[in-house]
N, C-alpha and C positions, 0 to 999 in steps of 0.2 A: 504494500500500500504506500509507503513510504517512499520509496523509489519511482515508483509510479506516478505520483502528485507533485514530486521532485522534477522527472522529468515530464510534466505537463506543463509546471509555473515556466520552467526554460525555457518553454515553446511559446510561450505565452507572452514572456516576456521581450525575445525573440520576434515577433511578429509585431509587438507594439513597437520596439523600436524602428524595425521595418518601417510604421506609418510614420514615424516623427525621425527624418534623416538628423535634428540636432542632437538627437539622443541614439545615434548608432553607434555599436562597438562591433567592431571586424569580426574580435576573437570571440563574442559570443555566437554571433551568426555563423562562425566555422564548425564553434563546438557542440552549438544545438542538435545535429543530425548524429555524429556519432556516439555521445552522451546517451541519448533518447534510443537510438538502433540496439545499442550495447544493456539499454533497461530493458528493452522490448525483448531480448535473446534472453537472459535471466528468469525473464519473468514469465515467460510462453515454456521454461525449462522446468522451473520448478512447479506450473499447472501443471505440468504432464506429470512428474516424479507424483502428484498428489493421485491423478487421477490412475496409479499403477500400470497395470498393461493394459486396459480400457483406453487408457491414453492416446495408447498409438491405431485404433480403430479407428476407420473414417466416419462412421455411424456417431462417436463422442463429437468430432469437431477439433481438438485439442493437437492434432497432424498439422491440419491445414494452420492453426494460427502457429503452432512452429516451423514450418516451410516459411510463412508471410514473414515470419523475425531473422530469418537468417536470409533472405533475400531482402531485406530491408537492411541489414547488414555492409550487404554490396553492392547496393543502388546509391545511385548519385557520389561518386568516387569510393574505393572502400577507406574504414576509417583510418589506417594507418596513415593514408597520404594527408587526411586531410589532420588530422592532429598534428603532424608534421609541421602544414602549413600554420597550424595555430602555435606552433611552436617557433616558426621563422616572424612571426607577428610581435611575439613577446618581446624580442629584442628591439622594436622598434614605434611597440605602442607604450607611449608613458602613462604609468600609472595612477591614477587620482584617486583622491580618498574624498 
């Protein structure tokens, strides 16, 4: 649940800056997708681990949202490059408090 709402407010927060360019930061809008992909793998892992070997039946459901989490994984660049990227940002975005 907690990881979940965590990466929801990201997204959220992510899109608002979207509408308002004075309040954009690079490195959140790079980290929003991997952050959020990498919650969505955990979290689609551990329904299944709940749901036993039921889990893996296409009759449960619980297949297909682990297929949708690991393909979301690798859509829209996979996450290594772009953490990367958010890591060549750091050196060049100052930081404000």
């Amino acid at each position: 649940y907690t990881e979940l709402k965590a990466a929801q407010l990201l997204l959220r927060k992510g899109c608002w800056q979207a509408d308002r360019p004075e309040h954009f930061d690079p490195m959140l809008a790079r980290s929003i997708k991997p952050f959020c992909s990498e919650v969505s793998m955990r979290v689609s892992l551990e329904a299944l681990k709940m749901h036993g070997g039921n889990g893996a039946m296409k009759d449960v459901g619980m297949e297909k949202l682990v297929r949708d989490a690991v393909m979301f994984l690798h859509s829209d660049g996979c996450n290594d490059s772009l953490n990367r990227g958010t890591g060549d940002l750091l050196g060049r975005v100052p930081f404000t408090r």
